[in-house]
C-alpha positions as CSV (number, residue, x, y, z in Angstrom):
1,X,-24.2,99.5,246.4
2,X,-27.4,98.6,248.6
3,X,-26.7,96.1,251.3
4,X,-29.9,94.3,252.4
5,X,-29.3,92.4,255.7
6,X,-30.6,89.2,255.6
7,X,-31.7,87.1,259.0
8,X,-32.2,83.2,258.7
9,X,-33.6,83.1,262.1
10,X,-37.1,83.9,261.5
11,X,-37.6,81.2,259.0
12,X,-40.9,80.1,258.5
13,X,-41.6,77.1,261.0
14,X,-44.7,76.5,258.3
15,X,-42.2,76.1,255.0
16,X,-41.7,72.4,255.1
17,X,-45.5,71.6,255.4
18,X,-45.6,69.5,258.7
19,X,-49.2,69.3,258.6
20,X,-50.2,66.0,257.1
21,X,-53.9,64.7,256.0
22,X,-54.9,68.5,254.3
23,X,-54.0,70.1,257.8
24,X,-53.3,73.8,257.9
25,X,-50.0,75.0,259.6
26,X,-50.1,78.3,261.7
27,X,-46.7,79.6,262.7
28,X,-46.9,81.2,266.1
29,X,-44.5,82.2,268.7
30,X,-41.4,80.7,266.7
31,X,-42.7,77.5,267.1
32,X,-46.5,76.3,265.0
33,X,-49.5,74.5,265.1
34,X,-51.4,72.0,262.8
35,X,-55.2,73.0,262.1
36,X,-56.2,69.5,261.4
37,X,-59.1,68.2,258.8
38,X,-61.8,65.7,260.2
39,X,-61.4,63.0,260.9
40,X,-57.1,63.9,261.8
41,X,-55.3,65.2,265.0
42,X,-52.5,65.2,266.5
43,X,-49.6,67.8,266.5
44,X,-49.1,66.6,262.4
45,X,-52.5,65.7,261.9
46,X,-50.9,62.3,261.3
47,X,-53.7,60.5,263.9
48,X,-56.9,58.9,262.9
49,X,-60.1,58.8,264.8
50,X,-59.2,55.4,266.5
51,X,-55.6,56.0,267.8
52,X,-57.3,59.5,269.4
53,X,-59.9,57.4,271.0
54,X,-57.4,55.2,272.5
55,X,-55.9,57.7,273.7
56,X,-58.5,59.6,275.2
57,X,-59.6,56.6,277.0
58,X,-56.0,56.1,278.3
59,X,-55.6,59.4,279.1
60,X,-59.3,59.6,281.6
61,X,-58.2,56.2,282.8
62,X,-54.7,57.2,284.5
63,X,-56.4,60.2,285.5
64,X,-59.0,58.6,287.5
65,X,-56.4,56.6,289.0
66,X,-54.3,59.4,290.5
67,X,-57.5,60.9,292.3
């Protein structure tokens, strides 16, 4: 009889497809990342153009205020 060990801890971050809108996932350092397709972002690609914008804009605004 051959006993194969098998570990569940090194599942496949990647395996249940977080990356919406066509994004690509890459698993890295246990954890992943989305590669997103234009015009998506976000950590699941799940953000259009227009919410990253307003973002962006929020983002350089409160910095500029805490110079």
């Amino acid at each position: 009889m051959i006993i194969i060990p098998v570990s569940f801890t090194g599942a496949n971050k990647c395996d249940s497809n977080p990356c919406t809108h066509e994004g690509q996932c890459h698993e890295e350092n246990g954890s992943y990342s989305c590669r997103c397709a234009h015009p998506y972002g976000g950590r699941t690609c799940d953000l259009g153009t227009e919410v990253l914008k307003i973002r962006r804009k929020y983002l350089i605004t409160e910095i500029g205020k805490g110079q």
